[in-house]
N, CA, C and O of each residue as an XYZ file, in Angstrom:
484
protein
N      78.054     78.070    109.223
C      78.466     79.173    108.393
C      78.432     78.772    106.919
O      79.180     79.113    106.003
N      77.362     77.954    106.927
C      77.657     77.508    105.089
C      77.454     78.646    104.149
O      77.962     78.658    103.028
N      76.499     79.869    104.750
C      76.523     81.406    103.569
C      77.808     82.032    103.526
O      78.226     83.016    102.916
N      78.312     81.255    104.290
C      79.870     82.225    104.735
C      80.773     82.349    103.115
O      81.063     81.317    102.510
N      81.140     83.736    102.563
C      81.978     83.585    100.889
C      83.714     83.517    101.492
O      84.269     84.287    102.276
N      84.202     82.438    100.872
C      85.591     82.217    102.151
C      86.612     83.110    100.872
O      87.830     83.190    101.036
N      86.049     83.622     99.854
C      87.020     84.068     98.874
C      87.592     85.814     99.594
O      86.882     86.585    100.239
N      88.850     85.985     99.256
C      89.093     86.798     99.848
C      88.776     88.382     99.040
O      88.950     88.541     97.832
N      88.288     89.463     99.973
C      87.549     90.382     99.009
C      88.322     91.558     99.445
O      88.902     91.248    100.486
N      88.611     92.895     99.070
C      89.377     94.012     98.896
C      88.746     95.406     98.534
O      88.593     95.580     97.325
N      88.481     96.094     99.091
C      87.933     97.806     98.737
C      89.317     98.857     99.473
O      89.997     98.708    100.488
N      89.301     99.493     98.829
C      90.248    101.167     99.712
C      89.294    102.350     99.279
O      88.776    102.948     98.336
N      89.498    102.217    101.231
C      88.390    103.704    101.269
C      88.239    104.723    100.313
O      87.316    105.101     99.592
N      89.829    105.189    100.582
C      90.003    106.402     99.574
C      89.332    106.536     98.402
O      88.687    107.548     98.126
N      89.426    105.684     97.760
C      88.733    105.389     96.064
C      87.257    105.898     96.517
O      86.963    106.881     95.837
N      86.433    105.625     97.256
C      84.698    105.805     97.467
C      84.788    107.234     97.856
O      85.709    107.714     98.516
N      83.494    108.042     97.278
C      82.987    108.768     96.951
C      82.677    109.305     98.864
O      82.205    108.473     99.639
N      82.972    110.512     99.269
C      81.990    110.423    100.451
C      80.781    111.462    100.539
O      80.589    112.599    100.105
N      79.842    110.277    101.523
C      78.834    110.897    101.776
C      78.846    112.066    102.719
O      79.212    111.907    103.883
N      78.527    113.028    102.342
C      79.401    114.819    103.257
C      77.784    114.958    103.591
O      76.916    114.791    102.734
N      77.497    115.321    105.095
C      76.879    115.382    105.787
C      77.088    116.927    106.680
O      77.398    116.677    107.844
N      76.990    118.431    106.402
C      77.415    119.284    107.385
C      78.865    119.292    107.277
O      79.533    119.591    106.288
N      79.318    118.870    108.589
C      80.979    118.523    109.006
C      81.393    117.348    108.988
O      82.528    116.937    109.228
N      80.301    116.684    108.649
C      80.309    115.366    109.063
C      80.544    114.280    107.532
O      79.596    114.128    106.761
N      81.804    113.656    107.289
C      82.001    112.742    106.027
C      81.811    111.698    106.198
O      81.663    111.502    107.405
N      81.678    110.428    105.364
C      81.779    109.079    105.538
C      81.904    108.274    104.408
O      81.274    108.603    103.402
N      82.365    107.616    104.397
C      82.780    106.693    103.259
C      82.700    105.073    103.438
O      83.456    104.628    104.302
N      81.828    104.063    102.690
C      81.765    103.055    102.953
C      81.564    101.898    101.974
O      80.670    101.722    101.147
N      82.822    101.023    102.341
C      83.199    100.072    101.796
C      81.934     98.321    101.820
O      81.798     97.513    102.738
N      81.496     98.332    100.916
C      80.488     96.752    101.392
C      81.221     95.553    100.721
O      81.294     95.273     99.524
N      81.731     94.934    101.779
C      82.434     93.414    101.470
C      81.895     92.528    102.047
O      81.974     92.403    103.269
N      80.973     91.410    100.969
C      79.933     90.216    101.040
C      79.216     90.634    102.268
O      79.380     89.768    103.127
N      78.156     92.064    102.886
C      77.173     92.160    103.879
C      78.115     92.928    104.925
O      77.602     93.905    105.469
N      79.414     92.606    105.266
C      80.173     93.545    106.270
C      80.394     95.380    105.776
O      81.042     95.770    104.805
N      79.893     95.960    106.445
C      80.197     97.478    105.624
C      80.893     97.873    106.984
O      80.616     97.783    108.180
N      82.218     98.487    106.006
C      83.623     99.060    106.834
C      83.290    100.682    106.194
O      83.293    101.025    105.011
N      83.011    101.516    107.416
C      82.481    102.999    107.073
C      83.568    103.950    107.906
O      83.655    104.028    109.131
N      84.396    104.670    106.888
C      84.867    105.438    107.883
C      84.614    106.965    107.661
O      84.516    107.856    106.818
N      84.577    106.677    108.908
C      83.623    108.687    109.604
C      84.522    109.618    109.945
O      85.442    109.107    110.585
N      84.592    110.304    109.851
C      85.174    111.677    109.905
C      84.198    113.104    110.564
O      83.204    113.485    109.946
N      84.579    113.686    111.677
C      84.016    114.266    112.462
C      85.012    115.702    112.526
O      85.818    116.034    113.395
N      84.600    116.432    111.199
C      85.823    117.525    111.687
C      85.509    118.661    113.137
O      84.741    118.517    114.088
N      86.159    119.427    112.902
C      86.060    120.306    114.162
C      84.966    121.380    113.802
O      84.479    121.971    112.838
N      84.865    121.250    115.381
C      83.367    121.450    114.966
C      82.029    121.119    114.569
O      81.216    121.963    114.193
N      81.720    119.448    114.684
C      81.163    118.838    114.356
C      80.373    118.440    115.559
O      80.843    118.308    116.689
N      78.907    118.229    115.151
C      78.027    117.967    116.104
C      77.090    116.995    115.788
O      76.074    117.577    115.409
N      76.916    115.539    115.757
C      75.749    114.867    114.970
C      74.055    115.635    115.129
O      73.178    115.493    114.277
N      73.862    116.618    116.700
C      72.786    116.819    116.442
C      72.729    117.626    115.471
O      71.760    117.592    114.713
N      74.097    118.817    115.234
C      73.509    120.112    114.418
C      73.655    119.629    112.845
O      73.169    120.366    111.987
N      74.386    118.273    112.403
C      74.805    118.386    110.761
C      74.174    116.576    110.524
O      74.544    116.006    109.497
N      73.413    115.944    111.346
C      72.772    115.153    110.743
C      71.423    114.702    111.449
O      70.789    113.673    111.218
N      71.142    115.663    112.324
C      70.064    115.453    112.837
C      68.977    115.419    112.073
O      68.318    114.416    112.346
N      68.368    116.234    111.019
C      67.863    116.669    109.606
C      67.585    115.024    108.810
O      66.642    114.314    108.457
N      68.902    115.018    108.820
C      68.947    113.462    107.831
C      68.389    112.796    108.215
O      67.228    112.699    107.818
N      68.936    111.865    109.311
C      68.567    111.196    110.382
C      66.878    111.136    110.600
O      66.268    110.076    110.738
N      66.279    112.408    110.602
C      65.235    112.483    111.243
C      64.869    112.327    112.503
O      63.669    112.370    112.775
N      65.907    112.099    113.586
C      65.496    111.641    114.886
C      66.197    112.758    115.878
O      66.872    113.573    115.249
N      66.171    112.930    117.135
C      66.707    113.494    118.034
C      67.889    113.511    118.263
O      68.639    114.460    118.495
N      68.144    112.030    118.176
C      69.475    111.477    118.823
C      69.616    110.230    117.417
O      68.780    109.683    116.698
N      71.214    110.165    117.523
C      71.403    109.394    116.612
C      71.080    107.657    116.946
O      71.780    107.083    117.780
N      70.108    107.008    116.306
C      69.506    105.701    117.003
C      70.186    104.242    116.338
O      69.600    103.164    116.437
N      71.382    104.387    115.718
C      71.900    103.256    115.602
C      72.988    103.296    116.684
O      73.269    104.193    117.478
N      73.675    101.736    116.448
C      74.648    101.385    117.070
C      75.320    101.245    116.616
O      75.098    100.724    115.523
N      76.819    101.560    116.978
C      78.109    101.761    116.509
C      79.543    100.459    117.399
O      79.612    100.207    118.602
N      80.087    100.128    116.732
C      81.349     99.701    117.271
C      82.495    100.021    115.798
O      82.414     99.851    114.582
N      83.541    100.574    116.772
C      84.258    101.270    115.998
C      85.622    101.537    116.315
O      85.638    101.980    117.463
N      86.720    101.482    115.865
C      88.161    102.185    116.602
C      88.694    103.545    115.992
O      88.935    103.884    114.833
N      88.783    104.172    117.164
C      89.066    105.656    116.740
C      90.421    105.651    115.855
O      91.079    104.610    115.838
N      90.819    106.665    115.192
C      92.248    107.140    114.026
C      93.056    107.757    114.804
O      94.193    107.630    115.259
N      91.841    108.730    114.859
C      92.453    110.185    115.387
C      91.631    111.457    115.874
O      90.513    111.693    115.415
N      92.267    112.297    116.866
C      90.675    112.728    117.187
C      90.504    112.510    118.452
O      91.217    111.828    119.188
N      89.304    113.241    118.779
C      88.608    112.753    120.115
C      87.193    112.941    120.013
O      86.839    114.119    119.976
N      86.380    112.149    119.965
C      84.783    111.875    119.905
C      84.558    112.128    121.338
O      85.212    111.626    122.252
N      83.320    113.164    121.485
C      82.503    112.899    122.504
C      81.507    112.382    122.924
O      80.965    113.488    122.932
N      80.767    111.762    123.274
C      79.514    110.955    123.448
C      78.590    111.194    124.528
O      78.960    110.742    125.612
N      77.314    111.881    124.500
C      76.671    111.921    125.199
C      75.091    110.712    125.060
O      74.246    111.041    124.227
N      74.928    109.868    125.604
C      73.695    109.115    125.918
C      72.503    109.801    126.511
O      72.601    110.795    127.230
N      70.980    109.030    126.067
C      69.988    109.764    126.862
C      69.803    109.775    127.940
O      68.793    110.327    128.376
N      70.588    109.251    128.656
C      70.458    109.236    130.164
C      71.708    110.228    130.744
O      72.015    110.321    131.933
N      72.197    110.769    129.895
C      73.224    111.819    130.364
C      74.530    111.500    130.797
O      75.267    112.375    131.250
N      74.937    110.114    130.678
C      76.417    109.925    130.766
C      76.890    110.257    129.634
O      76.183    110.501    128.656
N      78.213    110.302    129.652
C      79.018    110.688    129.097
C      80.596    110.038    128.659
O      80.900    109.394    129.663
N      81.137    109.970    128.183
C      82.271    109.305    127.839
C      83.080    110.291    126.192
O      82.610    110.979    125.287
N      84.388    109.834    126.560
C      85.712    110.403    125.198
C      86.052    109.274    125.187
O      86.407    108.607    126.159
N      85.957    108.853    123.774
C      87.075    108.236    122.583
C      88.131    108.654    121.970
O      87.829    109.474    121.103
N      89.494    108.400    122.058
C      89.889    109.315    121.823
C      91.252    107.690    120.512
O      91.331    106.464    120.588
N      91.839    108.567    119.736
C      92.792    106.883    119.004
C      93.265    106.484    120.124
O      93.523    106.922    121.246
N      93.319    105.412    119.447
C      93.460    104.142    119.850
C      92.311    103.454    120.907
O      92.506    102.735    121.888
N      91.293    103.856    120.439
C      89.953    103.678    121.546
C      89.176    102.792    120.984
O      88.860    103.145    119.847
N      88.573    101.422    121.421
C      87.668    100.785    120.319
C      86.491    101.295    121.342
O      86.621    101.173    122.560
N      85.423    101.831    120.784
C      84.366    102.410    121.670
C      82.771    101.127    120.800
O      82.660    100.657    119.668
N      82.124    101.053    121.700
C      80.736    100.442    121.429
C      79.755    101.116    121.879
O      79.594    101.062    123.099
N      78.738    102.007    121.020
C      77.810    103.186    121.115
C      76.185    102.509    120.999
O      75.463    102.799    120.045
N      75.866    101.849    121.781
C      74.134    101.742    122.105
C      73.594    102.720    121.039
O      74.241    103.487    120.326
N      72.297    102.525    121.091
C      71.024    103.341    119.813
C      71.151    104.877    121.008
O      71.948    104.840    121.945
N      70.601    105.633    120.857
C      69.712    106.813    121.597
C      71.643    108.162    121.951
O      72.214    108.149    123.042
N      71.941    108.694    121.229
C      73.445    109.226    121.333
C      73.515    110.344    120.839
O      72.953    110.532    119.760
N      74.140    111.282    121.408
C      74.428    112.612    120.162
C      76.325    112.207    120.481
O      76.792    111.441    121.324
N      77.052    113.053    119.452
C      77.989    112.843    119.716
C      78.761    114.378    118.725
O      78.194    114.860    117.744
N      80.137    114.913    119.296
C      80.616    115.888    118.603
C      82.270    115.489    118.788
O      82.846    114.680    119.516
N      82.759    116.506    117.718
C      84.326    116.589    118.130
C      84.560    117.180    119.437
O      83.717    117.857    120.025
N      86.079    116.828    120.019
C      86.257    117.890    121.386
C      87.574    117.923    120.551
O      87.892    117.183    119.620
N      88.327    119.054    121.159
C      88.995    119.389    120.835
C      89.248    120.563    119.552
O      88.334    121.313    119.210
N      90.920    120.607    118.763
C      90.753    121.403    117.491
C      91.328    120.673    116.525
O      91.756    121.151    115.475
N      91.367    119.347    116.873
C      91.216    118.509    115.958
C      90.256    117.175    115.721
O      89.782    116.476    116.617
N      90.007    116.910    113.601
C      89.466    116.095    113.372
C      89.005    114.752    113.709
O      89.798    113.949    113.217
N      88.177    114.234    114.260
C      87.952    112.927    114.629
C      87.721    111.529    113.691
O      86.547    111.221    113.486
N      88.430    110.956    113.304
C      88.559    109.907    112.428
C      88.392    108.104    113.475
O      88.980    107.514    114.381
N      87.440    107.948    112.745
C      87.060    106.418    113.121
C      86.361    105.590    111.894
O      85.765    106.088    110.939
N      86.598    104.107    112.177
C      86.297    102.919    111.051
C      85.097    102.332    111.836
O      85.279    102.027    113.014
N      84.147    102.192    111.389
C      83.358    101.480    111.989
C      82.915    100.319    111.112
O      82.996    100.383    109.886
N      82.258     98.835    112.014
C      82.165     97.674    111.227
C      80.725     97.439    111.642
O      80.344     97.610    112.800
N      79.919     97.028    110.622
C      78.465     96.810    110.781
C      78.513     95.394    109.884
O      79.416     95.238    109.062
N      77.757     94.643    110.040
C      76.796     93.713    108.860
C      74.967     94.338    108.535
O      73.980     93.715    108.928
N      74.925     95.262    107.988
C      74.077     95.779    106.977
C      72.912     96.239    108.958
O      73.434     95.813    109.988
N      72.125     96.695    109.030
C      71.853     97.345    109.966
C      71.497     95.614    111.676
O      70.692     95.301    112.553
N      72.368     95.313    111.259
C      72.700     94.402    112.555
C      73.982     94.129    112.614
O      74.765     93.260    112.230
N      73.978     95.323    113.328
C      75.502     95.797    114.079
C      76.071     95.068    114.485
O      77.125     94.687    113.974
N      75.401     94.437    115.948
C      76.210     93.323    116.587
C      76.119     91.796    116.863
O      76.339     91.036    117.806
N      75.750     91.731    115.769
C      75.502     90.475    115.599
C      74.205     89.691    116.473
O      73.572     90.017    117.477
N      74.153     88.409    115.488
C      73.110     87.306    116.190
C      73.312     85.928    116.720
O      72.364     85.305    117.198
C-alpha cells in the first residue's frame, strides 16, 4: 500500500452541488480516488424512466455496493430476479439492473466506489 495517503481527509455531502437526474439526485464526495455518492431515489423513481437517456444503456451497467438510509429500493436483474433493500440494508448490485422506489417513500443510500472499480482488485 505504499500509494496509500494515510493523512486524514473530510467532505459533507450536504455542501456538494447535486447531480438531479428526473427523480433521481446524487451527490458525490472524492476522497484521495474513494467516491462516497449519495443517491436519492424519490417516489416515484425509476432508473429506467429518469436515467436511462443518460446512461445510454437499457439497464443500468455499473456496480453498486451501498447501505440503504431510508426507503426501500427495488431491484430487478436481467435474468429477472428480484430483491428489496430496504435501511439498514447493505445491498451489492452486479452490472445489467433497473431499479425504482417501492413504496411512498424516498429512497436514500451512500454508495462507495474507487473511481469506476467498484470492488476492488
Amino acid at each position: 500500500m505504499s500509494d496509500y495517503n494515510p493523512a486524514m481527509q473530510k467532505a459533507h455531502l450536504a455542501d456538494i452541488d447535486s447531480d438531479v437526474h428526473g427523480l433521481i439526485s446524487k451527490r458525490t464526495a472524492e476522497l484521495d480516488g474513494v467516491a462516497v455518492t449519495e443517491v436519492t431515489f424519490d417516489v416515484g423513481a425509476k432508473w429506467s424512466n429518469d436515467l436511462k437517456d443518460y446512461a445510454g444503456t437499457d439497464l443500468c451497467e455499473l456496480p453498486h455496493v451501498a447501505l440503504v438510509l431510508r426507503g426501500t429500493l427495488a431491484v430487478r436483474m436481467t435474468d429477472g430476479a428480484e430483491e428489496r433493500f430496504s435501511a439498514g440494508d447493505v445491498m451489492l448490485l452486479p452490472p445489467g439492473h433497473d431499479a425504482w422506489t417501492e413504496g411512498d417513500e424516498a429512497c436514500t443510500f451512500v454508495e462507495f466506489s474507487r473511481g469506476n472499480d467498484y470492488y476492488g482488485s
